[in-house]
N, CA, C and O atoms as a GROMACS GRO file, in nm:
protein
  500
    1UNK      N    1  13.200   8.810  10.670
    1UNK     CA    2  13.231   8.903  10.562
    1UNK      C    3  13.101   8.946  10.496
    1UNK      O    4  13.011   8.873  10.456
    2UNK      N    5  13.108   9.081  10.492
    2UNK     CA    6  12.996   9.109  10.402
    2UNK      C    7  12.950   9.178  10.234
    2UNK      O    8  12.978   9.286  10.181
    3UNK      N    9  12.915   9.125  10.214
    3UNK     CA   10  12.927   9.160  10.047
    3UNK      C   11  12.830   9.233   9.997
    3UNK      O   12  12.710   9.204   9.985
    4UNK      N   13  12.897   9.346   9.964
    4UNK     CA   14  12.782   9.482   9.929
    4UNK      C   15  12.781   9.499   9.766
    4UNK      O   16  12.887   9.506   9.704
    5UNK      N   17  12.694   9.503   9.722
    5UNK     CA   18  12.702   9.545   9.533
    5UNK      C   19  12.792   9.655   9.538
    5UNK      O   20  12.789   9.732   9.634
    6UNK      N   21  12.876   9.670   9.439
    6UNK     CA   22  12.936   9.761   9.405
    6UNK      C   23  12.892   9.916   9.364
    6UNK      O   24  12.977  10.004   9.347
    7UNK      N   25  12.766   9.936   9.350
    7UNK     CA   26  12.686  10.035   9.336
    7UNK      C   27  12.625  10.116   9.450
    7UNK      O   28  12.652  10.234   9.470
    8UNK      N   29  12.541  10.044   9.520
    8UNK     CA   30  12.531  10.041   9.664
    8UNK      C   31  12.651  10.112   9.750
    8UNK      O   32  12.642  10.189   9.846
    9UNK      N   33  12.761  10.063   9.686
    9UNK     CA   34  12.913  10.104   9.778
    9UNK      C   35  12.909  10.223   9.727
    9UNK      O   36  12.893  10.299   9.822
   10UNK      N   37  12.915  10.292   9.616
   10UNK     CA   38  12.931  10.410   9.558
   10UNK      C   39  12.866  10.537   9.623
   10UNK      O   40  12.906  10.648   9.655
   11UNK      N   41  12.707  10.449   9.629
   11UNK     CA   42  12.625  10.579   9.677
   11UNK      C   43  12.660  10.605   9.800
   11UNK      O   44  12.680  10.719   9.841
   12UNK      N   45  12.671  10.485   9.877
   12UNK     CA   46  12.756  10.506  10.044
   12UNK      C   47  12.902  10.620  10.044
   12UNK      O   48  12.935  10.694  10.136
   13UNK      N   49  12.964  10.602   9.921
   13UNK     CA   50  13.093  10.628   9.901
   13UNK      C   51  13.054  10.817   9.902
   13UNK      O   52  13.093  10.917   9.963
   14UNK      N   53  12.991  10.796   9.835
   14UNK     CA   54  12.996  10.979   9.792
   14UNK      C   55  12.877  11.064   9.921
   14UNK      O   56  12.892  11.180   9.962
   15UNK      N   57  12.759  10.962   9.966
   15UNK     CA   58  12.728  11.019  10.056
   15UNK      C   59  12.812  11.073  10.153
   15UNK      O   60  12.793  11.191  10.183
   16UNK      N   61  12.954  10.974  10.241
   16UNK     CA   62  13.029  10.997  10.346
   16UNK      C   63  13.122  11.130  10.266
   16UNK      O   64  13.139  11.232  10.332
   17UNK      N   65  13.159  11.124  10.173
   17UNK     CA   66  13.222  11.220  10.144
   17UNK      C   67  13.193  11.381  10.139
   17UNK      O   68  13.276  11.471  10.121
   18UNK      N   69  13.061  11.390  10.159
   18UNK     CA   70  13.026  11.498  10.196
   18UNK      C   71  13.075  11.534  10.316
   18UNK      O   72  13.126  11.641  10.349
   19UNK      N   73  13.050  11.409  10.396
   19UNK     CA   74  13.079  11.418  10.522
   19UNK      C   75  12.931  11.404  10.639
   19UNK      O   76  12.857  11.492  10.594
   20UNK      N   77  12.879  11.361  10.722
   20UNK     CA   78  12.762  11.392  10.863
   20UNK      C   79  12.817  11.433  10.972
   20UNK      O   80  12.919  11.418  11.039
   21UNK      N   81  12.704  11.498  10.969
   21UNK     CA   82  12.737  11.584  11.156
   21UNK      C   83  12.728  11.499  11.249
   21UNK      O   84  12.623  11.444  11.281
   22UNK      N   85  12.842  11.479  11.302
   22UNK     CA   86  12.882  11.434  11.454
   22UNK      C   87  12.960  11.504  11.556
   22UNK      O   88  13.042  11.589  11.518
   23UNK      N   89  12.940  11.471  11.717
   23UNK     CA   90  12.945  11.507  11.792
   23UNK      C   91  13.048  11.466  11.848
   23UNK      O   92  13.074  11.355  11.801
   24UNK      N   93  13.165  11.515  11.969
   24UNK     CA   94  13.267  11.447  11.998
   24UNK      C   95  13.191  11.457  12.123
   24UNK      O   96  13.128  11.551  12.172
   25UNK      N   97  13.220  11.291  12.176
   25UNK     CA   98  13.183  11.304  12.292
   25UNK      C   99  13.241  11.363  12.435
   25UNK      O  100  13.175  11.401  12.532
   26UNK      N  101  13.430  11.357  12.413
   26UNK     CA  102  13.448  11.402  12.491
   26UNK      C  103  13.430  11.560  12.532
   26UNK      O  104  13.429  11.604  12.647
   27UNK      N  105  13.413  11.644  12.395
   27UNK     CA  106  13.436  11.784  12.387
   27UNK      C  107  13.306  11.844  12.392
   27UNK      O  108  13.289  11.956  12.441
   28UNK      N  109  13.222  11.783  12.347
   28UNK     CA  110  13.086  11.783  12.294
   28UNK      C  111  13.068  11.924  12.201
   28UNK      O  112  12.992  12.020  12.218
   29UNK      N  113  13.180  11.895  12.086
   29UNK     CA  114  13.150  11.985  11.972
   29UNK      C  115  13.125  11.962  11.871
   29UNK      O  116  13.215  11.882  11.843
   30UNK      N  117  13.053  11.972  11.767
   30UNK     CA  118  13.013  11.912  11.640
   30UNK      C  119  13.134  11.902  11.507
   30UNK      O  120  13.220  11.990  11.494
   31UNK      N  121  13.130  11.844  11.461
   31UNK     CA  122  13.221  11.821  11.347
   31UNK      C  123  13.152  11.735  11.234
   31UNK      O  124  13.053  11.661  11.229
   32UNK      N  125  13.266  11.787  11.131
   32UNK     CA  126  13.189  11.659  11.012
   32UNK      C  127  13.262  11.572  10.970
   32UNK      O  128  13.375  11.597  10.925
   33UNK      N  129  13.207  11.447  10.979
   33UNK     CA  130  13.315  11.312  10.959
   33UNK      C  131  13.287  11.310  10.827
   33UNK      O  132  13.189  11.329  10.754
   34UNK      N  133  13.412  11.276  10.817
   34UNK     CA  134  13.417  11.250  10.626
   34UNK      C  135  13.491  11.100  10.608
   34UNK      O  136  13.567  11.066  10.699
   35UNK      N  137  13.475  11.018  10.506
   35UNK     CA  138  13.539  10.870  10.496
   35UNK      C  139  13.552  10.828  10.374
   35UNK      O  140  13.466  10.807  10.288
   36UNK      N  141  13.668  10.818  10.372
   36UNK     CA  142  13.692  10.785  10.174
   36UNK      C  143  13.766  10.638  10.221
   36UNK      O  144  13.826  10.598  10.320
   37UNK      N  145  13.724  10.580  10.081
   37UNK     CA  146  13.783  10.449  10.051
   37UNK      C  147  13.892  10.436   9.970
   37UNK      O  148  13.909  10.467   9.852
   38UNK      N  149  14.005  10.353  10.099
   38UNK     CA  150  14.154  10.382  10.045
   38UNK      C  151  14.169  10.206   9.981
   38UNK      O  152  14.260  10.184   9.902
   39UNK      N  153  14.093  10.110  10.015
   39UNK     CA  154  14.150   9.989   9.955
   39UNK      C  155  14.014   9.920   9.895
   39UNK      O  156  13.899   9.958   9.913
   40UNK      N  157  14.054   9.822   9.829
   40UNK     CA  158  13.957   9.721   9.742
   40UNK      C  159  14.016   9.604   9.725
   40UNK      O  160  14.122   9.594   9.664
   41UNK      N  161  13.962   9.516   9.772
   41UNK     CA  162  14.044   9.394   9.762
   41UNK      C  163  13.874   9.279   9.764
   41UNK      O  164  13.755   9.294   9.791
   42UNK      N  165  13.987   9.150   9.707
   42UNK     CA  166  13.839   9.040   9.686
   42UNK      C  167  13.924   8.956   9.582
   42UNK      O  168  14.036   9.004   9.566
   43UNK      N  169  13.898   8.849   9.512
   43UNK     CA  170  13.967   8.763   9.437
   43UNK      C  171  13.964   8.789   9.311
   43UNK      O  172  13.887   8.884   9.298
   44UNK      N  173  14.010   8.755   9.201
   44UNK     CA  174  14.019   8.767   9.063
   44UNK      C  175  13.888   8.774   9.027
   44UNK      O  176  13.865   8.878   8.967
   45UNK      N  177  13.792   8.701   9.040
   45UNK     CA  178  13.636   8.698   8.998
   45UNK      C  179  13.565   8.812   9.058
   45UNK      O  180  13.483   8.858   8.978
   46UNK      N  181  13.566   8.856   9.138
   46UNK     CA  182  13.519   8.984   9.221
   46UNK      C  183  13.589   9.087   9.163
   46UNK      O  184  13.522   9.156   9.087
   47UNK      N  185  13.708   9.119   9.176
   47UNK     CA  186  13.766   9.234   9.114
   47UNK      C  187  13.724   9.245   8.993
   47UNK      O  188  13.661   9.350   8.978
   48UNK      N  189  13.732   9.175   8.888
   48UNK     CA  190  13.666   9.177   8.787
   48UNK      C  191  13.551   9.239   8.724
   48UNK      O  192  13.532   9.312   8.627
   49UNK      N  193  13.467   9.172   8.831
   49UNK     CA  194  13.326   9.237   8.870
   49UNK      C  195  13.301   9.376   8.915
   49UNK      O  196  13.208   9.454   8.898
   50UNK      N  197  13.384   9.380   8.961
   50UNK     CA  198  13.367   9.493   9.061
   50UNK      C  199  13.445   9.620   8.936
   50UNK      O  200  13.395   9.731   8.918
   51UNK      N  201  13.507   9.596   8.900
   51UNK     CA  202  13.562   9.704   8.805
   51UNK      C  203  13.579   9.640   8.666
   51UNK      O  204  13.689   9.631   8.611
   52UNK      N  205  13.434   9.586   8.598
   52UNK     CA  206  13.366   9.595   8.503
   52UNK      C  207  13.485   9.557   8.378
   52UNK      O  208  13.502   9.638   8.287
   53UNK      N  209  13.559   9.436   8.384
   53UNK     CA  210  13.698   9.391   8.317
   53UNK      C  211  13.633   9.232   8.312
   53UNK      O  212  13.575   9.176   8.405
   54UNK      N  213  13.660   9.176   8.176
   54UNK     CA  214  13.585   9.048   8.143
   54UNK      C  215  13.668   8.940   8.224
   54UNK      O  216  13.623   8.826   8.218
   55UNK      N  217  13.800   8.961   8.309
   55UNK     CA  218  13.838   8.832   8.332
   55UNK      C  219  13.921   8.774   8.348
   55UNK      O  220  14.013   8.856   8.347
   56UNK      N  221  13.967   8.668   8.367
   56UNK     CA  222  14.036   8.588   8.388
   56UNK      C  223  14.054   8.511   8.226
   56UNK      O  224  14.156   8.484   8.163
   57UNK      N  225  13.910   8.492   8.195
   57UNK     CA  226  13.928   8.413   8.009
   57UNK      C  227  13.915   8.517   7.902
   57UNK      O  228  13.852   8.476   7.804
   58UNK      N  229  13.953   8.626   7.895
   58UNK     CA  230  13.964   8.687   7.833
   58UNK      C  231  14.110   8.703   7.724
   58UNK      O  232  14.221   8.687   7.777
   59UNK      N  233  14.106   8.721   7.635
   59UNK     CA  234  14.278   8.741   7.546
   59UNK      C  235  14.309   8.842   7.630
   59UNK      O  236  14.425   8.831   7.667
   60UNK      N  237  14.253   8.940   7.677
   60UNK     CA  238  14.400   9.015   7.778
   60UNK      C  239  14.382   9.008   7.871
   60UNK      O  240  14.467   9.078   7.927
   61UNK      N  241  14.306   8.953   7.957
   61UNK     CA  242  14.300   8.926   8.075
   61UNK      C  243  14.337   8.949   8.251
   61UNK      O  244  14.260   8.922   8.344
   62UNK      N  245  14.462   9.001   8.261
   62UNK     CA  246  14.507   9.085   8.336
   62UNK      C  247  14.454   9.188   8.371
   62UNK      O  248  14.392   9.239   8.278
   63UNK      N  249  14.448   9.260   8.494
   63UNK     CA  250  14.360   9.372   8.459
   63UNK      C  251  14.489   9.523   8.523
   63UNK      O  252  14.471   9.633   8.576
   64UNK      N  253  14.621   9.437   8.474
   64UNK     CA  254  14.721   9.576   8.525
   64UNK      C  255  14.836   9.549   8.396
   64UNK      O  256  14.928   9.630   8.380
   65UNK      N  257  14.825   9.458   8.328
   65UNK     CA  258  14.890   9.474   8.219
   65UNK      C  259  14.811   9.439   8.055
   65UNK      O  260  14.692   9.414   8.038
   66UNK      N  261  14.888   9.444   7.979
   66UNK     CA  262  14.846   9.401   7.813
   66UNK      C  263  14.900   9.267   7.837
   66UNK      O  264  15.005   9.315   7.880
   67UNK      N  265  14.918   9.158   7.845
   67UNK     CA  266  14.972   9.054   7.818
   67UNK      C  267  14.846   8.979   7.759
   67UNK      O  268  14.733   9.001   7.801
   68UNK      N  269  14.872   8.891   7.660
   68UNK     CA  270  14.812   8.853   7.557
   68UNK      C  271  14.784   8.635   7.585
   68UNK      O  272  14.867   8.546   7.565
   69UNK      N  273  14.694   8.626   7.615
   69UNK     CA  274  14.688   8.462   7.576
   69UNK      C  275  14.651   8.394   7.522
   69UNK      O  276  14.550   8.430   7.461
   70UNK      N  277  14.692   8.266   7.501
   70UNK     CA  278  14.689   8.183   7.392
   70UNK      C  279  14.549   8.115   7.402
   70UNK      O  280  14.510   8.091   7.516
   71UNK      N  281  14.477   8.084   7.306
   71UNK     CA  282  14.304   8.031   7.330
   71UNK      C  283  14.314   7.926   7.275
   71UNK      O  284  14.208   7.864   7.264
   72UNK      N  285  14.399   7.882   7.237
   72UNK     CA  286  14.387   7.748   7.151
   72UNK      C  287  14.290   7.639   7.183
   72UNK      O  288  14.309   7.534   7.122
   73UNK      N  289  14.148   7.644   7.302
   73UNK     CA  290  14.059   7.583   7.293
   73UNK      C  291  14.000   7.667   7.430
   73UNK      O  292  14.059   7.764   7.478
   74UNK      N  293  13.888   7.618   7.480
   74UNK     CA  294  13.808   7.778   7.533
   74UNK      C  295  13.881   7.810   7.674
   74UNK      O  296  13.870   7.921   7.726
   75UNK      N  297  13.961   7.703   7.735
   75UNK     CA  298  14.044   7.831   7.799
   75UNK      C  299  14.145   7.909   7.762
   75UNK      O  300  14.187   7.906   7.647
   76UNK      N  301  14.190   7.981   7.846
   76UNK     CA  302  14.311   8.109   7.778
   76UNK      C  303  14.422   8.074   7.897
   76UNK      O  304  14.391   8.034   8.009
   77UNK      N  305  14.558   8.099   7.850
   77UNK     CA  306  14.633   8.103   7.927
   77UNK      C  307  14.754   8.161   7.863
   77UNK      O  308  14.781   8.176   7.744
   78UNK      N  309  14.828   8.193   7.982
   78UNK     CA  310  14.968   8.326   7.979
   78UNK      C  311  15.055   8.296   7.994
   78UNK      O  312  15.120   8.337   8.090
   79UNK      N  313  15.103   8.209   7.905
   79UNK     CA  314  15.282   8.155   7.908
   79UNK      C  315  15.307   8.272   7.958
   79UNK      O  316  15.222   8.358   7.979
   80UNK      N  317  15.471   8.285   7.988
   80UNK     CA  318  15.558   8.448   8.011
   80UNK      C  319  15.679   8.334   7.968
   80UNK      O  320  15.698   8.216   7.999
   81UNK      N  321  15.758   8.439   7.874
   81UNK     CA  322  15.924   8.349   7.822
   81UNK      C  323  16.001   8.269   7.973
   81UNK      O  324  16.016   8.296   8.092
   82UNK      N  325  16.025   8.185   7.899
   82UNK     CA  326  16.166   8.159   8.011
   82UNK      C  327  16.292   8.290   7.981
   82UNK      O  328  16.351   8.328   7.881
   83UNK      N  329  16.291   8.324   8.112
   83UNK     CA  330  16.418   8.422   8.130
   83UNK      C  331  16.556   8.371   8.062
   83UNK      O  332  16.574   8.251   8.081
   84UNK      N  333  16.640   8.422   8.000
   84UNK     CA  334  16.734   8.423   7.958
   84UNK      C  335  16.850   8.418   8.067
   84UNK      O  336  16.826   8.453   8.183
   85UNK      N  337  16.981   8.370   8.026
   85UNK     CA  338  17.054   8.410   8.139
   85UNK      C  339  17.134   8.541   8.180
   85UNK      O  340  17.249   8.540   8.222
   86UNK      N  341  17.071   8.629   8.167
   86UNK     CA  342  17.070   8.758   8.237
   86UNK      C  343  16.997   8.790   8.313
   86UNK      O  344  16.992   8.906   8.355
   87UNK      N  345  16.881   8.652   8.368
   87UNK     CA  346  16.724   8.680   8.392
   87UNK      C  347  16.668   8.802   8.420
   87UNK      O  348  16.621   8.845   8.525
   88UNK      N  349  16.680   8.859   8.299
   88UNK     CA  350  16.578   8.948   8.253
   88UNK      C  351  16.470   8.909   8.171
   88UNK      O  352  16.493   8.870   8.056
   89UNK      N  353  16.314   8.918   8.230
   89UNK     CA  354  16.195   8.892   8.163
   89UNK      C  355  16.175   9.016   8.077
   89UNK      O  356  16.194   9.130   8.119
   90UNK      N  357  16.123   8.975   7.916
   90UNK     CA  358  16.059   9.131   7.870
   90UNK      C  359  15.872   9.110   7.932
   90UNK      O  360  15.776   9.046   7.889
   91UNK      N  361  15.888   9.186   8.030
   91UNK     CA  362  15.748   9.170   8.041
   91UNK      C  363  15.643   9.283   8.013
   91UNK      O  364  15.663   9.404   8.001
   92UNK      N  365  15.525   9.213   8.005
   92UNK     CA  366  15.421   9.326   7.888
   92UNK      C  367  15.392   9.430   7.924
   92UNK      O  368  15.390   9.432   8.047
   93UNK      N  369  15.359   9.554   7.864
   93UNK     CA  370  15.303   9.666   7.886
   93UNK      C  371  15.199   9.717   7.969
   93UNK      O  372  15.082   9.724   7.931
   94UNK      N  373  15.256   9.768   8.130
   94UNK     CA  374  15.144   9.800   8.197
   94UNK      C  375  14.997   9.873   8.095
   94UNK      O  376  14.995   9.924   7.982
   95UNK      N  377  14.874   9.846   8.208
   95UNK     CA  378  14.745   9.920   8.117
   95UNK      C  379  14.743  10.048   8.176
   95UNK      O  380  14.758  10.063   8.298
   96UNK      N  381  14.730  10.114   8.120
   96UNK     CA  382  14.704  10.299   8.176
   96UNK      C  383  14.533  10.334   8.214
   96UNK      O  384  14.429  10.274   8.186
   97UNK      N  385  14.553  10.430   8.272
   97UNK     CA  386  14.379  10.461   8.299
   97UNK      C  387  14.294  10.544   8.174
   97UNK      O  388  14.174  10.533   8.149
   98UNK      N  389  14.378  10.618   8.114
   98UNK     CA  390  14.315  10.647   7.933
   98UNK      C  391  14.321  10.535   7.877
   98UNK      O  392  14.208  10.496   7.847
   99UNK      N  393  14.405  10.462   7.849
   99UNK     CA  394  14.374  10.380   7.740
   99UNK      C  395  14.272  10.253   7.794
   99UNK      O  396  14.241  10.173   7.706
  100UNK      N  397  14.207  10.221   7.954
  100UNK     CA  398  14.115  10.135   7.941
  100UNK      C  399  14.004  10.225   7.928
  100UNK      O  400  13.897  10.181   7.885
  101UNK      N  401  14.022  10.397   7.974
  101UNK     CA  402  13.858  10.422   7.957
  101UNK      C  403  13.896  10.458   7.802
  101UNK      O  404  13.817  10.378   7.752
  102UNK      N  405  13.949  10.508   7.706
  102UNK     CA  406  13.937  10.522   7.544
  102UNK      C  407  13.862  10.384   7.523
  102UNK      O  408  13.758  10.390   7.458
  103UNK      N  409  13.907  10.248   7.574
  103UNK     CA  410  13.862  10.111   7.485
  103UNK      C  411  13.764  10.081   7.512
  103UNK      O  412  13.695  10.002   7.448
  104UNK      N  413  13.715  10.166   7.670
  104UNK     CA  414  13.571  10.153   7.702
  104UNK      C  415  13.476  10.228   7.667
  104UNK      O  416  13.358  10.192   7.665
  105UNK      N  417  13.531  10.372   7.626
  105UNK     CA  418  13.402  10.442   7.500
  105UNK      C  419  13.370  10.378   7.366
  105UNK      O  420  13.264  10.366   7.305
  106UNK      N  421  13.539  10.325   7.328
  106UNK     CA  422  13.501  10.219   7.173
  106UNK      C  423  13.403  10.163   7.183
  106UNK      O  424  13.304  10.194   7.117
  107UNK      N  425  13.406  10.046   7.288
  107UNK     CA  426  13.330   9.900   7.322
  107UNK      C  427  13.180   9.940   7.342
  107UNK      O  428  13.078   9.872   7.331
  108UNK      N  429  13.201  10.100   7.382
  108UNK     CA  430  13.027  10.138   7.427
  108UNK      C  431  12.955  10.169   7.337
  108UNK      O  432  12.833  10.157   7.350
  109UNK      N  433  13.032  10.232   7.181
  109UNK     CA  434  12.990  10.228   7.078
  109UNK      C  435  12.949  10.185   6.951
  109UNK      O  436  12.888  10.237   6.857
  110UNK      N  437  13.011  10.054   6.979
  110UNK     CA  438  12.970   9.956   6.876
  110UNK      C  439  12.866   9.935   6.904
  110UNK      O  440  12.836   9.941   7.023
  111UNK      N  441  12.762   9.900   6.801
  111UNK     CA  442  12.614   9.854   6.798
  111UNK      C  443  12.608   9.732   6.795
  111UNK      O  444  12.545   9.669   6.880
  112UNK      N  445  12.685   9.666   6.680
  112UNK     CA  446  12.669   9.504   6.701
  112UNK      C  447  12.680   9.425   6.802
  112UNK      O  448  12.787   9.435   6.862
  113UNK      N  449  12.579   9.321   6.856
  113UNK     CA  450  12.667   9.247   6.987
  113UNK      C  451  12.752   9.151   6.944
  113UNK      O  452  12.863   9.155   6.997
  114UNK      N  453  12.734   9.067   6.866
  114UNK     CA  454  12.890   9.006   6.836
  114UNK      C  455  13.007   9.074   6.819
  114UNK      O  456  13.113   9.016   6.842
  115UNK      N  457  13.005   9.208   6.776
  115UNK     CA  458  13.136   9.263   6.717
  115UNK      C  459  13.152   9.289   6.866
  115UNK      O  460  13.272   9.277   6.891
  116UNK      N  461  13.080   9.322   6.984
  116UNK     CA  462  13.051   9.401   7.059
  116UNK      C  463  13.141   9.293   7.190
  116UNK      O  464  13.244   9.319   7.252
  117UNK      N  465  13.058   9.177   7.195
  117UNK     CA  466  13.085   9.065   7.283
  117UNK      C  467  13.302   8.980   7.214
  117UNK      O  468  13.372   8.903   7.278
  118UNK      N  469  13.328   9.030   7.100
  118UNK     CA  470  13.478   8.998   7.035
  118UNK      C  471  13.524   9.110   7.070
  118UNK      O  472  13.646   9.102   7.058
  119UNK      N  473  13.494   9.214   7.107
  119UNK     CA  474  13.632   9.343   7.122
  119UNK      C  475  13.628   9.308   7.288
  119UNK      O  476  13.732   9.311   7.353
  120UNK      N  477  13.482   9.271   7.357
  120UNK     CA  478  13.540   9.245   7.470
  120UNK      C  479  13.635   9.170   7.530
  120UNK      O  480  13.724   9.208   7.606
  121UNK      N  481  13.604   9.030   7.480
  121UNK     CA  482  13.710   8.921   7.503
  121UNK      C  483  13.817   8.942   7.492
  121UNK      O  484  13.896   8.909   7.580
  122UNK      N  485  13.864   9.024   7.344
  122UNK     CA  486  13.997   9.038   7.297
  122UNK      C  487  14.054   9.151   7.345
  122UNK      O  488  14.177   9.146   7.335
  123UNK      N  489  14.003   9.275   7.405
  123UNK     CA  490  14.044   9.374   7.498
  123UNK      C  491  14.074   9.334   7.672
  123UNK      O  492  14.161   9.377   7.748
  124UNK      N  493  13.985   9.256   7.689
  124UNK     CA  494  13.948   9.216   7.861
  124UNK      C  495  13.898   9.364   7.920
  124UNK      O  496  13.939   9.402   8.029
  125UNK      N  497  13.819   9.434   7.852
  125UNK     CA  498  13.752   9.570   7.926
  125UNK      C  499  13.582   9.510   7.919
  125UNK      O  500  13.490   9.578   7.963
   0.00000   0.00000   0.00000
């Protein structure tokens, strides 16, 4: 397996998307290959990384919903209710793609780093 920085991948990403001239061999006519990236995958710590989200120990932590956890000493963790007997879970509010980039212009604008390093934790952006 090989592990490329996530940046590195980008510039690769948008170079192919232009597309390079290649040749078919059987026809021998030129064309332009083009290659976009349809998946991303890697473990909780990588994804993370990779799309710039504090975590796993973070108060929101998830990086596809709001669900909220408890810190009561420095790890965090995510009860979810016991289902009722209708088992229906109320479960938390997917995250949208405005509202993580809105919390990520906030977070870019605070000056303080403590205030700076607490909206992260408590957002997970």
């Amino acid at each position: 397996m090989i592990i490329i920085n996530s940046y590195i991948l980008l510039i690769y990403c948008n170079y192919y998307l232009d597309g390079i001239s290649c040749v078919d061999s059987l026809t021998e006519e030129s064309f332009i290959l083009k290659a976009h990236l349809l998946s991303w995958s890697g473990d909780i710590p990588a994804l993370s990384k990779t799309l710039n989200l504090s975590g796993h120990n973070a108060i929101k932590g998830c990086r596809f919903c709001q669900i909220e956890g408890n810190s009561s000493t420095r790890h965090v963790y995510y009860p979810l209710p016991i289902p009722p007997m209708s088992n229906k879970i109320n479960l938390p509010q997917l995250r949208t793609h405005n509202e993580t980039y809105q919390k990520a212009l906030q977070i870019e604008s605070i000056n303080n780093t403590n205030e700076k390093k607490n909206e992260i934790k408590n957002s997970g952006i």
